[in-house]
Backbone as CSV, one residue per row, in Angstrom:
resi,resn,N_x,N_y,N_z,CA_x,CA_y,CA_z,C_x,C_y,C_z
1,UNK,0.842,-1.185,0.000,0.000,0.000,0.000,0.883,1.244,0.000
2,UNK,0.343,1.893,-0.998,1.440,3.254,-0.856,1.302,4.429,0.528
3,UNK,2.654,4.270,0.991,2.219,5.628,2.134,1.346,6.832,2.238
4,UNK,1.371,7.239,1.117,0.835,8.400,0.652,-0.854,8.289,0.403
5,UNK,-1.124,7.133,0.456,-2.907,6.733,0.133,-4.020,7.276,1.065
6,UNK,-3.132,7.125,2.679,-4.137,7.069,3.298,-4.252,8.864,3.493
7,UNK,-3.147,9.588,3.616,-3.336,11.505,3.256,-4.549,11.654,2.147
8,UNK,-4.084,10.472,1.264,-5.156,11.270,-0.057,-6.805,11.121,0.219
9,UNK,-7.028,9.748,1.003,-8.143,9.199,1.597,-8.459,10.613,2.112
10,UNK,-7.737,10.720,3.102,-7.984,11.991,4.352,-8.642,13.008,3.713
11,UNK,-7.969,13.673,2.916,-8.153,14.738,2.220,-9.542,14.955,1.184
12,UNK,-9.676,13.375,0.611,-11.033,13.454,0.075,-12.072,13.335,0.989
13,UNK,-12.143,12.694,2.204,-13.350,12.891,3.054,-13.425,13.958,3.808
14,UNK,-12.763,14.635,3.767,-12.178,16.196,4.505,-13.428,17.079,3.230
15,UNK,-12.769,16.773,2.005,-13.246,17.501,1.179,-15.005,17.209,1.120
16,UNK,-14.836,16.270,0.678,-16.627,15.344,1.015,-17.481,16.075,2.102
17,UNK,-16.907,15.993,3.255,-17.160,16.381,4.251,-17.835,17.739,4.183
18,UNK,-17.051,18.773,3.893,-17.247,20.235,3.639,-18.270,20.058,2.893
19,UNK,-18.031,19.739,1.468,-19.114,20.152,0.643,-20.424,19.391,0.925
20,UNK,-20.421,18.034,2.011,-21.927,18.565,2.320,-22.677,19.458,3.206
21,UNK,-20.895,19.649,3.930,-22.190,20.543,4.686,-22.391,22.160,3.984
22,UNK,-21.622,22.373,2.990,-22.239,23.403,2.763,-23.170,23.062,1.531
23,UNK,-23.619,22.176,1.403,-25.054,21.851,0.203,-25.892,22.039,1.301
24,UNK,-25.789,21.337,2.594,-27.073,21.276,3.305,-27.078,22.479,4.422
25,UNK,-25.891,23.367,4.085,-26.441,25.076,4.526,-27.305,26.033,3.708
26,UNK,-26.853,25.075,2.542,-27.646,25.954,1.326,-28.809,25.845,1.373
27,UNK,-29.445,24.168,1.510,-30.721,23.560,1.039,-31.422,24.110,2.063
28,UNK,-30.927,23.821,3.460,-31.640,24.433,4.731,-31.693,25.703,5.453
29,UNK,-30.588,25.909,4.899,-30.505,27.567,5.386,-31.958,28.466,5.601
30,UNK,-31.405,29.565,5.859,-32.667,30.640,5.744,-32.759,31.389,4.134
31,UNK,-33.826,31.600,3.789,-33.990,31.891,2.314,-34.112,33.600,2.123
32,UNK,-35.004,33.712,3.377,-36.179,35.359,3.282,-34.920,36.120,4.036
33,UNK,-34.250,36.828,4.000,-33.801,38.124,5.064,-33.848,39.481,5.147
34,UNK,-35.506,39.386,4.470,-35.705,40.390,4.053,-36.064,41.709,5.334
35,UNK,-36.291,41.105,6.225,-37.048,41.881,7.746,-36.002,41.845,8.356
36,UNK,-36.130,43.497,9.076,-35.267,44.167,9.807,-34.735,42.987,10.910
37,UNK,-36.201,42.421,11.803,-36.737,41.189,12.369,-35.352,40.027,12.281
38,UNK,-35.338,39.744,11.248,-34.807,38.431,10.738,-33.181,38.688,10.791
39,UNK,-32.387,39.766,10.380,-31.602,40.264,10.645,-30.778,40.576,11.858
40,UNK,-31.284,41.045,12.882,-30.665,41.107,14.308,-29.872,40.382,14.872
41,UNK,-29.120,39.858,15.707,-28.496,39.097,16.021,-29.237,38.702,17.597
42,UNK,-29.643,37.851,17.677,-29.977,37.211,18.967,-29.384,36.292,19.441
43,UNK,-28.967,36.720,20.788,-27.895,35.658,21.671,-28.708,35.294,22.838
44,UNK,-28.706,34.416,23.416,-28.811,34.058,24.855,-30.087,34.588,25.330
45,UNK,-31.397,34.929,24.439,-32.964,35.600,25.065,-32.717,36.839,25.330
46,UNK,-31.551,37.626,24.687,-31.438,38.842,24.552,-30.825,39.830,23.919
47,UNK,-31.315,40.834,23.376,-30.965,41.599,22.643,-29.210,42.389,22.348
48,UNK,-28.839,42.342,21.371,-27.814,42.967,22.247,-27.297,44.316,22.670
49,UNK,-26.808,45.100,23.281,-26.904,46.789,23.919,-25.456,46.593,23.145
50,UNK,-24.874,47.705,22.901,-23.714,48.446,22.996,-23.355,47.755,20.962
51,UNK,-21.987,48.606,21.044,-21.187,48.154,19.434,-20.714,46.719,19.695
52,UNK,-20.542,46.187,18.728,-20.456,44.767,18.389,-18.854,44.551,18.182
53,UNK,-17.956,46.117,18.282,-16.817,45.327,17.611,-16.152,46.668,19.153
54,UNK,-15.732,45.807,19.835,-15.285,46.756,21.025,-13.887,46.494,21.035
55,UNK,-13.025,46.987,21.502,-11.218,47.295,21.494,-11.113,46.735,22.464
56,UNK,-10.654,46.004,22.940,-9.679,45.175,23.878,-8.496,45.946,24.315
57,UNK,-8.095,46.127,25.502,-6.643,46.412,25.587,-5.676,45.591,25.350
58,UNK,-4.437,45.729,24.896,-3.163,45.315,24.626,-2.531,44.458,25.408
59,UNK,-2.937,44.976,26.966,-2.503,44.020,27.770,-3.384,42.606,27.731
60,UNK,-4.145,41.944,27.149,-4.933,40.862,26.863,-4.339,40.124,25.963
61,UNK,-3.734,40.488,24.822,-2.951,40.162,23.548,-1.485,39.652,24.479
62,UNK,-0.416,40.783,25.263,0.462,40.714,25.033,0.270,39.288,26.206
63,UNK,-0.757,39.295,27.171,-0.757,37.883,28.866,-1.005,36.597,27.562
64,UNK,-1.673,36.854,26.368,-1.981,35.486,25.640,-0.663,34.737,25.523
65,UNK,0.125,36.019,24.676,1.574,35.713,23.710,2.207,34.798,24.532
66,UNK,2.550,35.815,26.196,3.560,35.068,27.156,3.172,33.619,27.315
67,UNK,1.386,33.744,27.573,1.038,32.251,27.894,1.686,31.088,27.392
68,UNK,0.855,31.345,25.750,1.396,30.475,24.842,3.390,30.110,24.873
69,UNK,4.532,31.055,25.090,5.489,30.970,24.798,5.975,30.236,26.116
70,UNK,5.142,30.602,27.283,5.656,29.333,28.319,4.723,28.126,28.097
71,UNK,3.806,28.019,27.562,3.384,26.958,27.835,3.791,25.468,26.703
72,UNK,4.635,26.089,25.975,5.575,25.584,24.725,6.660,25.161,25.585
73,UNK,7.231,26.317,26.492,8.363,25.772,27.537,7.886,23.956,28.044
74,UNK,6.877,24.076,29.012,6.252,22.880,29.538,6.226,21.651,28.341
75,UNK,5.654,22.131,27.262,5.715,20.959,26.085,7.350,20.716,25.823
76,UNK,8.104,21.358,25.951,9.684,20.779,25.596,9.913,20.141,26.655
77,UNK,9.832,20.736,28.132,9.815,20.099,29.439,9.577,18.851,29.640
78,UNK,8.243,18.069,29.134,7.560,16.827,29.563,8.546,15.738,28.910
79,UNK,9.089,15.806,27.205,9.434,14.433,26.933,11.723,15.182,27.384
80,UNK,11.749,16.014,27.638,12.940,15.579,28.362,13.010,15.293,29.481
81,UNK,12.026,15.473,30.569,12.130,14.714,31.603,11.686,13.033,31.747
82,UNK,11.059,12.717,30.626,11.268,11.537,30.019,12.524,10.764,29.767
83,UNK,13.359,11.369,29.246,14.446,10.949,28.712,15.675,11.378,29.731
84,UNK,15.282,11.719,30.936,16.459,12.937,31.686,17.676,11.959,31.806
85,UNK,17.234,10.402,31.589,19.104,9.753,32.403,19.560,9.335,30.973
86,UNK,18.729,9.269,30.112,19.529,8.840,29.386,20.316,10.068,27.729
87,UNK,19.626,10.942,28.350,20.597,12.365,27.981,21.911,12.478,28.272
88,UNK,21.917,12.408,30.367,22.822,12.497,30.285,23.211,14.334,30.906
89,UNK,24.463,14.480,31.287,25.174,15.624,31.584,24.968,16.388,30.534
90,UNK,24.800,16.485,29.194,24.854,16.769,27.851,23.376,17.576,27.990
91,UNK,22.194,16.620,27.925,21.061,16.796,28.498,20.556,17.691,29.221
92,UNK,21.115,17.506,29.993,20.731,18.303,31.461,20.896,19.611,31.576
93,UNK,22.743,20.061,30.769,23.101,21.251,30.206,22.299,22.601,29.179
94,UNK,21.879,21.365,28.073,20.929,21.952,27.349,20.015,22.441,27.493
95,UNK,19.190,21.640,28.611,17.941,21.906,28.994,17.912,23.461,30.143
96,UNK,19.253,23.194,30.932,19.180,24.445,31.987,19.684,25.504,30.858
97,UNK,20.292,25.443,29.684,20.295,27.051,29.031,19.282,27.247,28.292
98,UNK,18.370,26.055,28.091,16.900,26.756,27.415,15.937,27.839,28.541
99,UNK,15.944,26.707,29.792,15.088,27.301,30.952,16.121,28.620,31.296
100,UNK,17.137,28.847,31.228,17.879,30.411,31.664,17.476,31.180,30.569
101,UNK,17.140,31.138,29.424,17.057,31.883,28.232,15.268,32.346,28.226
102,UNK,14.537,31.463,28.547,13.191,31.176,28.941,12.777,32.842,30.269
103,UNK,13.804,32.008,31.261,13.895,32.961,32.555,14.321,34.588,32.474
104,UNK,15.590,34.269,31.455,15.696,36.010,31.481,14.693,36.559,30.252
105,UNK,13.792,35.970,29.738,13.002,36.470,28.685,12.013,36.667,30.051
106,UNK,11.043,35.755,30.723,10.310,36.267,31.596,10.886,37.587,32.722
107,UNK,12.294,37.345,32.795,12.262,38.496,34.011,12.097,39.676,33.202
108,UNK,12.532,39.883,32.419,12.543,40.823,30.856,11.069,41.407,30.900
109,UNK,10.219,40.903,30.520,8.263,40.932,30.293,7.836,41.601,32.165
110,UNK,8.758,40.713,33.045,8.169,41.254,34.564,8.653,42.677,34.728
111,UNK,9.341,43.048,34.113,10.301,44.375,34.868,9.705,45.435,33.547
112,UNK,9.028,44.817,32.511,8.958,45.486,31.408,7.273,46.205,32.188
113,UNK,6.877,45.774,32.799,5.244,45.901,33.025,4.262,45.094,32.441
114,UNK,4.655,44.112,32.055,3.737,43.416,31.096,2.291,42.604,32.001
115,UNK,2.569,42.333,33.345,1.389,41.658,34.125,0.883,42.935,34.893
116,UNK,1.443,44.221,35.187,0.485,44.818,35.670,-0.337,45.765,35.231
117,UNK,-1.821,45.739,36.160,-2.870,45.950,35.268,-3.512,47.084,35.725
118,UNK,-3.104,48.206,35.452,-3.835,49.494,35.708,-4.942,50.083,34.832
C-alpha cells in the first residue's frame, strides 16, 4: 500500500465532508432576510446593547503571547524529563540554558510591566 494513500483518503473525506455541509447550509438555510426582524443578532434571550466590535486592551494580547510561549516551555519540558538519564550531563546542560534563556526572557516581560494591570 502506498504511504501516501491514506493523506489522499484523508483529504477526500475532509473535502466530502465540507461540501456537504455546505449543500445542506444551502438547502436548509434561511432563504427570506428580508425583515429588519430576521436580521438582528440574537444571543442568549437577549438583545444585544452596545457596538459589536469593542477594542480590547493590549494588555490581553500581550498575557496570551507570554502564555502560549511558556506553555511551549512545559511541552519541551515533559518528553525531556522523560528521557532525563539517558541524555545524560549533555542533556541536562541543554535543557538548563533553554530554561535560563526562557527565565531572562520572563524576568525581561516582569520588569517590562507586562502583568500589571492598571
Amino acid at each position: 500500500m502506498n504511504p501516501y494513500l491514506a493523506i489522499l483518503i484523508l483529504l477526500v473525506l475532509a473535502g466530502l465532508i465540507t461540501a456537504l455541509m455546505y449543500a445542506l447550509s444551502v438547502f436548509f438555510g434561511p432563504k427570506n432576510m428580508s425583515s429588519k426582524v430576521k436580521q438582528t443578532p440574537f444571543e442568549c434571550g437577549s438583545y444585544p446593547i452596545g457596538e459589536a466590535r469593542v477594542r480590547f486592551p493590549v494588555k490581553f494580547y500581550l498575557v496570551a503571547v507570554i502564555f502560549v510561549i511558556f506553555d511551549i516551555e512545559v511541552v519541551f519540558l515533559y518528553p525531556w524529563a522523560v528521557r532525563f538519564r539517558e541524555l545524560g550531563i549533555f542533556g541536562f546542560i541543554e535543557m538548563a540554558i533553554f530554561v535560563a534563556v526562557l527565565t531572562v526572557g520572563l524576568i525581561y516581560v516582569w520588569k517590562k510591566g507586562v502583568f500589571e494591570w492598571r
